[in-house]
N, C-alpha and C positions, 0 to 999 in steps of 0.2 A: 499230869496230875489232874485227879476230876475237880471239877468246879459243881459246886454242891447247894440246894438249896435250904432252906430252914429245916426242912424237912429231914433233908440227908439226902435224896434224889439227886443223883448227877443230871447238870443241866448243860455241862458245859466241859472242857478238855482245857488245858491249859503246859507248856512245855518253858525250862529253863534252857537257853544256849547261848552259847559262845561268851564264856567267863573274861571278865577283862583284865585282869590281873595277872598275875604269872603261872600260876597255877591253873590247869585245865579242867580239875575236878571241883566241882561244885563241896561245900562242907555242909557237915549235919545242921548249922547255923543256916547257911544259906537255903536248905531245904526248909526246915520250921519258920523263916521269914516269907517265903516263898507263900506256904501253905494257908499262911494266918492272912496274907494281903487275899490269894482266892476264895477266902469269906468274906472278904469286902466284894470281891469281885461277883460273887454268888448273889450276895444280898440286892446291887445297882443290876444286877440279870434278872431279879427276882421282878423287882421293883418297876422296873421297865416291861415288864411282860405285863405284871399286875396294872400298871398306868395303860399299854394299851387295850387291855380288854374291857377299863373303866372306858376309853374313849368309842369304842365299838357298842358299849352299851347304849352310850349317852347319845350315839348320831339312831340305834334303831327305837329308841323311845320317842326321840325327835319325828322319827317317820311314824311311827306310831300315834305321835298327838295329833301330826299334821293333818292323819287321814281320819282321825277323829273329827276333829273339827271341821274339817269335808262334809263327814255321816251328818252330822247334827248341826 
């Protein structure tokens, strides 16, 4: 099943296996519980991508003052 972001863009794949109860097939419940937790899962993917492109900003602004402060 896709793993999806705010947007609705697949960000990510995600699969149900091996049921542990007696029954081998997964139910229409287990599938809509399934679905609803990989919008949790989408969101902490989203979030985590978003966190590091803030930290990649914040280390070239860092080089960016540093070699300011070099010039001047």
């Amino acid at each position: 099943m896709p793993i999806c972001n705010y947007e609705g863009e697949v960000i990510g794949v995600a699969q149900i296996i091996n049921k542990t109860n007696d029954t081998k097939e997964f139910t229409k419940r287990d599938v809509e519980v399934f679905q609803r937790y990989l919008t949790f899962c989408g969101i902490g993917i989203q979030n985590a991508q978003l966190f590091e492109m803030s930290v990649l900003e914040f280390r070239r602004n860092q080089v960016s003052n540093n070699e300011s402060k070099i010039l001047f």
